[in-house]
N, C-alpha and C positions, 0 to 999 in steps of 0.2 A: 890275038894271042889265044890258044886255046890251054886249056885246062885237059893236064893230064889225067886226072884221078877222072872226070865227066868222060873223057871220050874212054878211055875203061871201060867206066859204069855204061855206055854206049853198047860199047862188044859184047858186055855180058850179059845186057838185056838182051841184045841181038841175036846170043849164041843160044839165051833159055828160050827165045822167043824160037828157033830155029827146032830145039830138042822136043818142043812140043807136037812137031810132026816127023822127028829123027831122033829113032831113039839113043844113037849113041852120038855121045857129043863130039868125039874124034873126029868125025864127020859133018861137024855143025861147024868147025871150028878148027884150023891148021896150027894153031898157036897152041904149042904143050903147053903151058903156065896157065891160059887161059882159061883152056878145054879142063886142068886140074881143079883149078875153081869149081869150073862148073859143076862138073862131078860130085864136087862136096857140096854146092848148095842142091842138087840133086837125092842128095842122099839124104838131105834134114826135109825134102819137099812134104812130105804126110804131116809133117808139124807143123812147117810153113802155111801149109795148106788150111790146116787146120784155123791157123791163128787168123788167116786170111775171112776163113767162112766166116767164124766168128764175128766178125765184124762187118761183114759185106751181106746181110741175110737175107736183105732186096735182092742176091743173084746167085743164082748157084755156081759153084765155079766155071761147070761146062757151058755157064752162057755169060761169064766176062770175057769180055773182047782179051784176044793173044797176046797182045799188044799190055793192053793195063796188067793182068793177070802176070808176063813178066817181068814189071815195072816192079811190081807189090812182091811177088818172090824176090827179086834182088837186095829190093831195100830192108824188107823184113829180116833176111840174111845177113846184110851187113850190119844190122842194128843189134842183133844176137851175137855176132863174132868177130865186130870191130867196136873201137871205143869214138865212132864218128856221131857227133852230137843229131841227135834227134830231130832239130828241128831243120840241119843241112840234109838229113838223107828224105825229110817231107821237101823240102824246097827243089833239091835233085829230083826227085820222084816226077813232083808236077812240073819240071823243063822238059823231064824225057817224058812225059806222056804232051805234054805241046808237043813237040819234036817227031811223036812216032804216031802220038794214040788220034783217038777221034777227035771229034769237038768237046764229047759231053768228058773226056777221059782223064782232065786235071783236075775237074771240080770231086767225078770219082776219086780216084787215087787219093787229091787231099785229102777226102774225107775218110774212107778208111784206115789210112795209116795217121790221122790226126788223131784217129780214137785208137787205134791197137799200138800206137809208140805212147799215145803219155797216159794210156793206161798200165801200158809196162812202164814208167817211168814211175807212177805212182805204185804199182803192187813191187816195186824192189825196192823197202828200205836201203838208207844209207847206211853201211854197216860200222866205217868208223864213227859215225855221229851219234848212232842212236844212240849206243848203251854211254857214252859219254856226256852226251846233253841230257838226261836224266839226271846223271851223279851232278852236273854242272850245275841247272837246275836246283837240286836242293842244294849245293854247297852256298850257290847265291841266293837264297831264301833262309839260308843262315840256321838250314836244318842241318844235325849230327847222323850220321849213320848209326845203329847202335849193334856194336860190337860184340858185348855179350860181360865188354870189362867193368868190371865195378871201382869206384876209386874209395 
């Protein structure tokens, strides 16, 4: 049985892996829906890019293998603009770098986006929790706010 959402993730590693030598992805790729993805993770790549270097400093981008280099654009993409848990888009990450990349290419992969997901995982508070486990916090420490009212 295969898995729909991986053989996806398959094409669109395939399709960015393809745009690195074509520049337009219409061409990489006959699937409208697909080819529209691509485009837009296309369009975030200088960020992507960026977020990649950052964390990969052992290699500059122009000498990570095609192959990892589109692994880490897809998933980084999908982790900025899907709500797919973090540690399924590292787990996908290292099947498709078995699958496509070299020998040394899931120990890479895991390891960059081990550190650039749960360091985005740690620099984005949780926005309903914070300012609420504060108040919680002191209300269970059986501290009063102080209002400004006098009795």
């Amino acid at each position: 049985m295969t898995d729909e959402r991986h053989e996806r993730r398959i094409r669109l590693m395939q399709t960015l892996f393809a745009h690195t030598f074509i520049e337009e992805t219409s061409q990489a790729d006959p699937d409208a829906e697909l080819a529209a993805e691509v485009e837009l993770i296309v369009t975030d790549l200088p960020q992507i890019d960026a977020q990649i270097h950052r964390f990969a400093l052992e290699r500059p981008l122009s000498e990570i293998n095609k192959v990892d280099l589109a692994v880490l654009r897809l998933i980084v993409y999908e982790s900025q603009h899907k709500k797919t848990p973090k540690k399924v888009l590292i787990d996908e990450a290292v099947e498709l770098a078995k699958e496509f990349g070299s020998e040394t290419s899931p120990k890479f992969v895991n390891g960059v986006l081990g550190q650039l997901l749960m360091t985005e995982l740690d620099a984005k508070p949780d926005p309903e929790s914070a300012p609420e486990s504060e108040s919680a916090s002191s209300e269970a420490l059986g501290e009063q706010k102080d209002t400004g009212a006098t009795t």
